[in-house]
N, C-alpha and C positions, 0 to 999 in steps of 0.2 A: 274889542278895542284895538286900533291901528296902535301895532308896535314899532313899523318903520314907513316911514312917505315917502318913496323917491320921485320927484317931481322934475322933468328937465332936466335929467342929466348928460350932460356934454364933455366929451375930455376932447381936447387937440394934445398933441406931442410936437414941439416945435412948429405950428399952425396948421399940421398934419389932421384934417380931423378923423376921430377914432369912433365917439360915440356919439350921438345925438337926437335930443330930446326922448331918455329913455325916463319912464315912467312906471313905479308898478307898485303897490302897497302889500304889508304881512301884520297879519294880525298873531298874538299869544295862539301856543298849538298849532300854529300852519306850517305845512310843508308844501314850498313852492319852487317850483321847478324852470331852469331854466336852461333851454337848447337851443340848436343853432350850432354851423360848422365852426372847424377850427377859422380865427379870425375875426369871429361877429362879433366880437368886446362881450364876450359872457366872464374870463377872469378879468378881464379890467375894469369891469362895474363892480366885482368883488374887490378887487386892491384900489378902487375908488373911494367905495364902503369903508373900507379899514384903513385910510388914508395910509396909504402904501404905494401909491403912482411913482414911477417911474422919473427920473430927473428931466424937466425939461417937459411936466404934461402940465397940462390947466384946465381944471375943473369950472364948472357952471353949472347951476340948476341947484337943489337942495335935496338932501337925505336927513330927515328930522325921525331920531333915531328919540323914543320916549320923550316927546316932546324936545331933544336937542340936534341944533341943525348941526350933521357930524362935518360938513365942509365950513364952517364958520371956529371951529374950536381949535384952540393952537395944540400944537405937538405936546404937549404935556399931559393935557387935558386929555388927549386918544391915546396916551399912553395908560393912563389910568385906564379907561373901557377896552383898549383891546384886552383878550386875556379874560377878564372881569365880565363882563357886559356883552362884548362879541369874541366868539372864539370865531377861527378859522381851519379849515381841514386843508393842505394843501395839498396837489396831484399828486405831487411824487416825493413820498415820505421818506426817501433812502439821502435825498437832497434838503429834504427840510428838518431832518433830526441831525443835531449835531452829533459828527463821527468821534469825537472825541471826547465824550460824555457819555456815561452810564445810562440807561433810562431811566432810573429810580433819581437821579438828578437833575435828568431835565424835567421830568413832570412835578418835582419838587421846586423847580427855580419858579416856573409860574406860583405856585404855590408863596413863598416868601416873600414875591416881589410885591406880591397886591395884598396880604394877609400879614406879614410883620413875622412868623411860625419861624421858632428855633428849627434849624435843619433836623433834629431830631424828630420832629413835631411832623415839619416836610414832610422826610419819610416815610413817617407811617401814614401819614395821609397819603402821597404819594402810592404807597403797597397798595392800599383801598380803591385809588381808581384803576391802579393796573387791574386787582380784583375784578372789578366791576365790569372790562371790557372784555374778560377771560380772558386773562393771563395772567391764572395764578402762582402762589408762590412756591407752591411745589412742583414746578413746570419751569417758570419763569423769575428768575432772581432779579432784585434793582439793580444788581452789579453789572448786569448783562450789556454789549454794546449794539449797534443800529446792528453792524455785520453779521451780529452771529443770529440775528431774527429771522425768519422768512418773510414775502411781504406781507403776506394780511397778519402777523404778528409786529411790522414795523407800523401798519396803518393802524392797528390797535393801538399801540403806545398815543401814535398822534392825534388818536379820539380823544385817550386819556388827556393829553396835554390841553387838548382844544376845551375841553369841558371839565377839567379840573374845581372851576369854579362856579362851576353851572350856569355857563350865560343864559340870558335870556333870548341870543340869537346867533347861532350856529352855522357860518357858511362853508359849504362842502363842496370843495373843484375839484370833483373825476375824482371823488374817493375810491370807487372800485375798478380806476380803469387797470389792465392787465392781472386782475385777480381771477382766481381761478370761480366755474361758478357760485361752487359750494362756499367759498369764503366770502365771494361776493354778497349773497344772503345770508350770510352770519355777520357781517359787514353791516347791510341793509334796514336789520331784525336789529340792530344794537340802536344804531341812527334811531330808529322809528322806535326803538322803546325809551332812549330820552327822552322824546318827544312827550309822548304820553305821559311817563311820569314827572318831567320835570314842568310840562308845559315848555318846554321850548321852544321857540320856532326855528326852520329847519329850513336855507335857502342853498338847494339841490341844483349845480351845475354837471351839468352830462350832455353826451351827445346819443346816449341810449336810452330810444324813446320805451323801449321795454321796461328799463326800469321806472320811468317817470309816469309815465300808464296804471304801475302797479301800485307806486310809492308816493304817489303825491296829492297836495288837493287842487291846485290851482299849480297854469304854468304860462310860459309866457316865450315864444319862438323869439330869438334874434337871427338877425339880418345885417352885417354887412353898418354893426354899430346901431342899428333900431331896433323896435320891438314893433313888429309887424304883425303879431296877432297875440292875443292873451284872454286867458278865462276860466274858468273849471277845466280842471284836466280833462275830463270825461268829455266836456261839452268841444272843447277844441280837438279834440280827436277822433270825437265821431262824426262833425261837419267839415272841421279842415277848409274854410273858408280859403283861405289864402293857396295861392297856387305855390309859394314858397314850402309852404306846411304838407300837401300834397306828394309834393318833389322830395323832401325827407322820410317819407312814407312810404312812397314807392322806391325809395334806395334802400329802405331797413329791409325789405322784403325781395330785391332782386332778388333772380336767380340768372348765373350767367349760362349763354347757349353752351352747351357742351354735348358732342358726341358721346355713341356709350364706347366705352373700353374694347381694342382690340382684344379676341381671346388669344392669349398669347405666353411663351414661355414663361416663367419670372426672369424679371431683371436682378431684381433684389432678392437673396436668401439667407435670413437668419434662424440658425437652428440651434436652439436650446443655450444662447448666449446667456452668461453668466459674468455679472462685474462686482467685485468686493472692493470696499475704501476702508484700510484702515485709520483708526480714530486717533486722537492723543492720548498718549498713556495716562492714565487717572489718577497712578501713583510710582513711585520712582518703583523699577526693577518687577510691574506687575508687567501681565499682560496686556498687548494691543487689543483692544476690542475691534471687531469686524463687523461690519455694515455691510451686506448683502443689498446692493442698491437695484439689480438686475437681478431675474432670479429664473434661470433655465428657460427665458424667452424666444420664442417662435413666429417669426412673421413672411410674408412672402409680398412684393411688386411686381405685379405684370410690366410690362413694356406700356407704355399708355394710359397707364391705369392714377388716378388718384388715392390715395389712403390717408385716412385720419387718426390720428393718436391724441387720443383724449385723456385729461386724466388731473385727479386734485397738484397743488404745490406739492413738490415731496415724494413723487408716486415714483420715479425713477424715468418720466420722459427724458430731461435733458440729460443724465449719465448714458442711455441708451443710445439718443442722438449721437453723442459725442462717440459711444462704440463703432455706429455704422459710418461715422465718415471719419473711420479709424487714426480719431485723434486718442484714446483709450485701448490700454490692451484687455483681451478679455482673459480673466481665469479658469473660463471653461466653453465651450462650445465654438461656432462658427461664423462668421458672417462670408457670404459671397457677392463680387458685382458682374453681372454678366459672366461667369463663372470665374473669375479672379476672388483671390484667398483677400482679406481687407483686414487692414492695421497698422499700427504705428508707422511699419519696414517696409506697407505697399510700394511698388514701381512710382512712378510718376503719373504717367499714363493711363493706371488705374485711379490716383486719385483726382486726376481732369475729369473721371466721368461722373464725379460727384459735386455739386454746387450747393451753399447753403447762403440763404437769405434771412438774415439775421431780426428780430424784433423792430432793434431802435437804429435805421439804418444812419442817422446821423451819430450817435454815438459808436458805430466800427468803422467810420472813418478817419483818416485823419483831414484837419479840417486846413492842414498846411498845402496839402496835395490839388492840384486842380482836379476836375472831375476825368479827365482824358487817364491822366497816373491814377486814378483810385480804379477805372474799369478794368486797364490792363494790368490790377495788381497781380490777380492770379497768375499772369507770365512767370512774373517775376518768381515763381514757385515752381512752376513747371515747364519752363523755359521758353524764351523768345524767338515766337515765329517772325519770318522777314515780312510779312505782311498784318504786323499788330495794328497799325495805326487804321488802315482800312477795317479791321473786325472791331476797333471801338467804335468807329461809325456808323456799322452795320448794327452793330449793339445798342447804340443810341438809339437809331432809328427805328428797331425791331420793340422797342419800350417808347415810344408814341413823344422820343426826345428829336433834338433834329444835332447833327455832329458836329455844327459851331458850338456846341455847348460842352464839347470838350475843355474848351478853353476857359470855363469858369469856376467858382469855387463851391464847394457843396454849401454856404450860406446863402447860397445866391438863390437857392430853392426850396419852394414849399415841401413842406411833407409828403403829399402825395408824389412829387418831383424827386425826393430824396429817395422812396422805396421804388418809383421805377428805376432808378440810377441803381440802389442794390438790386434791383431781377437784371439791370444788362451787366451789372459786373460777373453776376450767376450766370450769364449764358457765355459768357464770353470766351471761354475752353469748349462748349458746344459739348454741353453733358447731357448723360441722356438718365439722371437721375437730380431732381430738386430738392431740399429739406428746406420745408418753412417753416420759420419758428415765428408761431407768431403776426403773419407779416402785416394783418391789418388791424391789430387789437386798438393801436395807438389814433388811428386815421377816422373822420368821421365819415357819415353815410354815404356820402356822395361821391369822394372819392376812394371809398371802400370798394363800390359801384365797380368804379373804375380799375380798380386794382384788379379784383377780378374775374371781370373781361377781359381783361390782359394777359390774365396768366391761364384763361380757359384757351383765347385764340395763341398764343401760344406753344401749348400744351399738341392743340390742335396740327398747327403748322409742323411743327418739329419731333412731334410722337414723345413728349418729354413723361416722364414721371414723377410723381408728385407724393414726397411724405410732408402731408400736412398736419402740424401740429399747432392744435390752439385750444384755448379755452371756452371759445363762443359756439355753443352746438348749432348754435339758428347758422353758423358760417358754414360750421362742418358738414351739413345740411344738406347747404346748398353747392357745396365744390365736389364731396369726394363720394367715388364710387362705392369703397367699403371703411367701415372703420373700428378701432380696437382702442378698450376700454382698458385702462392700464391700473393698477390700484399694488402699491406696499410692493413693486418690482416687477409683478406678474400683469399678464394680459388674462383678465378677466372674462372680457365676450366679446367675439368680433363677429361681422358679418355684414353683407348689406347696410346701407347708412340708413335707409329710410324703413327697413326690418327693427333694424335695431334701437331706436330711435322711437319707433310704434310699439315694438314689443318688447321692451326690454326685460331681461332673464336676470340677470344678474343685479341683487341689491345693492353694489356702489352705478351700476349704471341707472337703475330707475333713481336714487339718491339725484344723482347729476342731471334727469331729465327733472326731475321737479323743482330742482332749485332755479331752471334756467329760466328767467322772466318771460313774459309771454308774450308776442309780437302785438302791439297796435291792431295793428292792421287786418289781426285774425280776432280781434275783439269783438264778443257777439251785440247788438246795438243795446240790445234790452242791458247789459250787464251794469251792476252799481259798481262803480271804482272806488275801492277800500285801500288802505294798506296792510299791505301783510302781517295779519299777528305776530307778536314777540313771542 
């Protein structure tokens, strides 16, 4: 039985048009999957769905959700069904949980608002879906707020919320983007056992064909506002009619050209670092309790060399990072760069040979700045040369920008436009070591692609060094020469990427290689596409 009919759907913004004539049906129990770059209107057919558009958009075409067309019913009436009827997952749950609310109160207020439930009543209902998403109560208290979660503990809460009431249709925007993988499939494995047992259906926006391959039944590529091919997942993945579908295939799977590694000194050497944080005291006049976040860590960068730092939420990657590009003091061991001592008190000098390219490069900007002031920020830290304005333009254009575009403001550009803008403000002291956190988790295939290519030719040109750190092995894969397995502060197994990778020793590293979804593209034809057991 069809549980939603989207027929013709069309949004303009301002006679802008956005999406047009998208079409696709879900039946009870279906998970249906929907991709396509940043752009293609895959959230705006969901905030279309939930009549949530944007001021100033106009809808067309009908979505006849259990027999009611959800663009024909007034605001009231979709107040009643969101929440109730349709939950929603949104991407980025640190922005879509209120910070100034408890979680046992927001997963409560859905709870009241549609059920009538004394707050008491809330509550305890409320404890029960936190329950259910794992996150129990002797772990996780209602009191607790968004900040003090980590994020696949903040995107649990917003499972909770979303299905409090158990809709009968569930849509999820990039529930697991920048999750680590292991959460990711504990993430994935929650989704897909609603399903099952509630009979839900399950309408999966991603731009990771890994996971839609693995997780879905039916999916449906957009395009630039259309839907350009749709069918059994299985069936659209092993023909790929469309050369659109092809082109995200062949990006999920680049591998960019890279030389192999000069054999060469280290640039980088950390020996037996050590980082303690202590806690809030628990009681007046006890002790600090102590957090051992780094724990007698050893690592070494060649000159030329890529390395990857892999590891759960939690494992002590970013306390680490922040040690080696001595914004953290250490309380035991060393770090060196090119044989300089590295910390708080380094020279100047020493800390230009260090660059870091940040996740969300539109949130470490400031968005008052033209992009010319945001590239030459680092001067402003390690002093201005007489020939700045030439090296942003050289910066520009070494990141595939052109140096009129100094003059604009980072809204002025796309995402993939915004992380080349943070690699030229990274080069622009001319280091000869990189930290990337992250840099493409955010960006879809294509200009993933792009990113890096970029940062292999590069690498190539300027002999740079690269500690890459992410979450996507299929990425770490394909960039870095060797990489280390991080787990509770320690470096568990490092070596060779594709040693390691095939062979792994250590059980949080085979843990990490089985959780990671499996490429499309390496799918054997004969295989039946299931989703992954609960």
């Amino acid at each position: 039985m069809t549980l939603l009919s989207v027929q013709g759907l069309s949004v303009a913004i301002h006679s802008t048009p956005i999406l047009s004539g998208v079409s696709f049906d879900m039946t009870q129990g279906q998970v249906f999957g929907l991709v396509g770059e940043s752009g293609s209107g895959k959230s705006m057919t969901a905030l279309a769905l939930m009549g949530l558009l944007p001021r100033g958009a106009v809808a067309a075409g009908s979505a006849r959700f259990q027999g009611q067309d959800l663009f024909a019913l007034p605001e009231a009436a979709l107040c009643r069904l969101r929440g109730r009827d349709i939950g929603m997952i949104f991407q980025e749950p640190m922005t879509a949980l209120n910070p100034v609310m408890t979680i046992g109160n927001q997963v409560a207020e859905t709870l009241r608002i549609h059920t009538g439930l004394s707050r008491r009543e809330a509550r305890a209902a409320a404890r029960e879906r936190l329950d259910r998403v794992g996150l129990p109560a002797d772990r996780i208290s209602l009191d607790r707020y968004p900040h003090e979660l980590s994020g696949g503990q903040r995107q649990r809460v917003a499972i909770a919320m979303a299905v409090a009431l158990r809709p009968a249709l569930l849509i999820a925007d990039e529930p697991t983007t920048a999750l680590d993988v292991t959460t990711q499939a504990q993430i994935l494995d929650l989704l897909g056992g609603l399903v099952d047992e509630q009979g839900m259906a399950l309408l999966l926006i991603t731009h990771d064909l890994a996971v839609v391959a693995e997780r879905t039944d039916s999916v449906a590529v957009m395009r630039q506002g259309r839907i350009v091919e749709q069918g059994a997942t299985e069936a659209v993945f092993r023909t790929r009619a469309q050369d659109y579908t092809r082109h995200l295939f062949a990006a999920a799977s680049h591998i960019p050209p890279r030389a192999a590694p000069p054999r060469d000194k280290p640039l980088l050497t950390v020996d037996r670092a050590v980082r303690d944080y202590r806690l809030p005291r628990p009681r007046p006049f006890g002790p600090l309790p102590i957090v051992r976040a780094v724990d007698h860590v050893s690592l070494t960068i060649a000159r030329g060399e890529s390395v990857g730092l892999v590891g759960e939420s939690g494992c002590g990657k970013s306390t680490l990072t922040r040690a080696i590009l001595g914004l953290d003091p250490l309380q035991g061991g060393k770090i060196r760069l090119d044989g300089h001592t590295v910390g708080p008190n380094m020279p100047r000098a020493v800390r230009a040979g260090m660059q870091m390219v940040f996740q969300d490069p539109y949130g470490s900007f400031d968005p008052r700045w033209t992009v010319g002031r945001l590239v030459a920020e680092p001067f402003h830290l390690t002093g201005q040369p007489p020939d700045a304005q030439d090296r942003v333009a050289e910066a520009l254009s070494e990141v595939g920008l052109t140096p009129e575009d100094a003059g604009k403001y980072i809204h002025e550009f796309s995402g993939g436009q915004r992380q080349r803008i943070a690699i030229a403000r990274a080069l622009i002291t001319r280091p000869r070591l990189l930290v990337l956190d992250e840099p493409v988790s955010a960006l879809d295939l294509r200009v993933r692609a792009q990113i890096l290519d970029l940062l292999a030719g590069l690498q190539q040109d300027h002999g740079l060094s690269y500690l890459f750190i992410s979450h996507d092995l299929s990425v770490v894969r394909q960039v870095t020469d060797r990489v280390l397995i991080m787990q509770a502060g320690r470096i568990v197994e490092e070596g060779p990427t594709g040693r390691v990778f095939a062979a792994p020793v250590h059980d949080q590293t085979r843990r990490l290689v089985a959780a990671t979804p499996r490429i499309p593209s390496e799918m054997a034809p004969s295989r039946r596409l299931t989703r992954a057991p609960t």
